[in-house]
N, C-alpha and C positions, 0 to 999 in steps of 0.2 A: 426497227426503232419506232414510239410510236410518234405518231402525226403529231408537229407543232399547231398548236391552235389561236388561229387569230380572229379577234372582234370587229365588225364596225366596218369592215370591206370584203368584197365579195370576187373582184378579177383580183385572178393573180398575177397578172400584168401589173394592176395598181397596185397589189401588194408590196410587189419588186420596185416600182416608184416610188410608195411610200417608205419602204425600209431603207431604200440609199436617201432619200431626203432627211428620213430623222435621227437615221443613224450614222449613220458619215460627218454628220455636224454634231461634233462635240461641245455639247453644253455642261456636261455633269459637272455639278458643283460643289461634289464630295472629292475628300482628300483620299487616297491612296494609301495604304503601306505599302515600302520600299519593294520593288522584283513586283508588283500587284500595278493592275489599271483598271479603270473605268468596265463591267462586262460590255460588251457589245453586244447588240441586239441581232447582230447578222451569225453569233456563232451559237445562239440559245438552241437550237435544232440537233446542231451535234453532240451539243454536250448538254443537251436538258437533262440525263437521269443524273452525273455529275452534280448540277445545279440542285435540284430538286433534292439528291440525299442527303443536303446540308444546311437547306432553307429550312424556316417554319412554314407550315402547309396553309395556303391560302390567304397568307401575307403578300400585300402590293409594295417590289421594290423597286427602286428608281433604277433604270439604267441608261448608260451615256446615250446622250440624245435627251429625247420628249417621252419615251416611252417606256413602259413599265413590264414588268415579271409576275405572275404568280402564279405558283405552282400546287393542282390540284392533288395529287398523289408524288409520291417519292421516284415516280418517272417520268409525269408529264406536265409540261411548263406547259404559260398562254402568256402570250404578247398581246399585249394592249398597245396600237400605236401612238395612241394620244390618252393622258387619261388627267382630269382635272382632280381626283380626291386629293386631299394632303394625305404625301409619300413621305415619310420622315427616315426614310433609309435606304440606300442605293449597296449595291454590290460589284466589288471589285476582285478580281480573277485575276490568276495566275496559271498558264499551261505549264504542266511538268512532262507531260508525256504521251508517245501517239498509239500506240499500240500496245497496250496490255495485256498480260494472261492471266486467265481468272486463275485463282489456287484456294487448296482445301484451309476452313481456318477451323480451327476445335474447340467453338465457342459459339454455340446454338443462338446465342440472343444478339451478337453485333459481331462488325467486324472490325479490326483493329485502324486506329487513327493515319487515315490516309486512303482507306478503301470504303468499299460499300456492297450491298447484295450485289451478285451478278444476276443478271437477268437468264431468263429461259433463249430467249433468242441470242445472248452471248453466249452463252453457253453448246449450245449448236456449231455459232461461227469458229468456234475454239476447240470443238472436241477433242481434234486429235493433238493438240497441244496439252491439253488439261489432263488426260489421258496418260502423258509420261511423267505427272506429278502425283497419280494417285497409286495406293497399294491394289494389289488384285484382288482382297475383298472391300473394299472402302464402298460406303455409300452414300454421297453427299447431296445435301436438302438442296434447290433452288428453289426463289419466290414460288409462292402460290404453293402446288402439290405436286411438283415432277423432283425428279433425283437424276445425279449421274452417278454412275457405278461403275466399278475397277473393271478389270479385264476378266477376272473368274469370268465373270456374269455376261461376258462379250464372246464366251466362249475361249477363248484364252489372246483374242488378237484382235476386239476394241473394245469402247468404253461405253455402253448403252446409254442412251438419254430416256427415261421414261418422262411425259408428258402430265404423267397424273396417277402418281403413288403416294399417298402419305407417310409421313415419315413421324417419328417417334419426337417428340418438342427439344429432346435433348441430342438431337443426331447433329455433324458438322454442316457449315454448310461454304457456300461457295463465294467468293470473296474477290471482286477487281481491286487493281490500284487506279483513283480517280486522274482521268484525264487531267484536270482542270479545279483546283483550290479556289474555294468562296470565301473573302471574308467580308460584313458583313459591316457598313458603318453607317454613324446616325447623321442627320440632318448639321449641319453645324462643329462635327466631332473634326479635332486637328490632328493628324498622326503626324507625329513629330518627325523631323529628320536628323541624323545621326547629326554628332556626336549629344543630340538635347535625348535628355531621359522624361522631362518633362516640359511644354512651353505652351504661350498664347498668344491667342493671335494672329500667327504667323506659324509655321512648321518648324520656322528655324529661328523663333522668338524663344529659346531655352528661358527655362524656370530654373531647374537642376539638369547635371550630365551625368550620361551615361560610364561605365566603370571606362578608365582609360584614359581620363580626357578630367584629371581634377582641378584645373583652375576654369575657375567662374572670372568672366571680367564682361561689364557693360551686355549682359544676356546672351552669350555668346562662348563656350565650353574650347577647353585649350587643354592640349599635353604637356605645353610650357608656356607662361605668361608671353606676351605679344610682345613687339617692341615699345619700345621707352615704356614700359611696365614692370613691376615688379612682385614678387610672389608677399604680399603681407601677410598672409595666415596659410596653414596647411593646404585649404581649399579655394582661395581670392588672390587675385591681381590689383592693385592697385597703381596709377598713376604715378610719373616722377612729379 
């Protein structure tokens, strides 16, 4: 995995001090979606190429705590642990999963919503998993110019990894499911709470409701008007 890279300190002793000081104290002042939380800066290392294949490259975003993210390439993140620019957007995560296997996807230019490139060194740690999802002549691109390859090519009992073969711009290539969902909010952005489709101010100051929930009464979204209320139109409660 490659090295997380950090600015402005030099003992990793104080690095360790300073990452449980900034990041244990929760200040982030961006809202959430629902199953989502603040990222934390203590888990940017394990899941930097996660992070990075969903970010914009070289965008600084806030995360919980005082410090910041930006991500040089589509694998490697840099923590900043203090950073004074204005940050107008922070990122909040969701873990789905801890142990992945890469698999072949048949679509040279991306990989389907919820994955991303596998790496050359995932691809190693996985061989002989990946190995019983391909055909015996299959030959699938990883970043950069290596390939794995079916069993024909392993002599009929593994799956070669070359390090440095180019591959043809249309050939498959290899595909994880992402540990870890980024999404991705601005400065000031409210994400509503159910049953509000829409509100201000608040998360749960409703404007309009979600399907399900059609009476509106005092900004606040119902499946049947509240007590001492009563349904005056299709979609409103009104007072006795």
């Amino acid at each position: 995995m490659p090295a997380l890279k950090f600015h402005g300190v030099k003992s990793p002793l104080f690095i360790s001090i300073i990452l449980l000081s900034h990041f244990l104290t929760i200040s982030f002042s961006y809202s959430c979606p629902s199953l989502f939380s603040p990222l934390n800066g203590l888990h940017v290392d394990f899941y930097q190429r996660d992070i990075c294949s969903q970010v914009s490259l070289s965008t600084h975003y806030r995360l919980s705590g005082t410090g910041s993210l930006s991500c040089s390439t589509s694998t490697t993140a840099s923590v900043l642990l203090s950073n004074s620019n204005p940050i107008t957007q922070g990122l909040c995560s969701m873990i789905i999963s801890s142990n992945p296997i890469p698999y072949k996807f048949e679509d040279p230019s991306t990989c389907p919503v919820g994955g991303r490139r596998a790496t050359y060194d995932e691809a190693v740690a996985k061989q002989n998993d990946i190995c019983l999802t391909l055909g015996s002549y299959d030959i699938v691109n990883l970043p950069g110019s290596g390939s794995i390859k079916g069993t024909w090519y392993g002599g009929g009992t593994y799956c070669p990894i070359e390090s440095s073969e180019p591959l043809g711009p249309g050939a498959d290539v290899l595909c994880i499911q992402l540990n870890m969902i980024i999404e991705v909010v601005s400065s000031g952005e409210i994400i509503c709470s159910s049953p509000c489709k829409t509100c201000s101010g608040t998360a749960t100051h409703c404007l309009t409701c979600l399907i399900g929930f059609p009476y509106f009464y005092n900004n606040n979204c119902y499946i049947d008007c509240p007590t001492n209320t009563y349904a005056s139109s299709w979609d409103a409660c009104s007072g006795n």
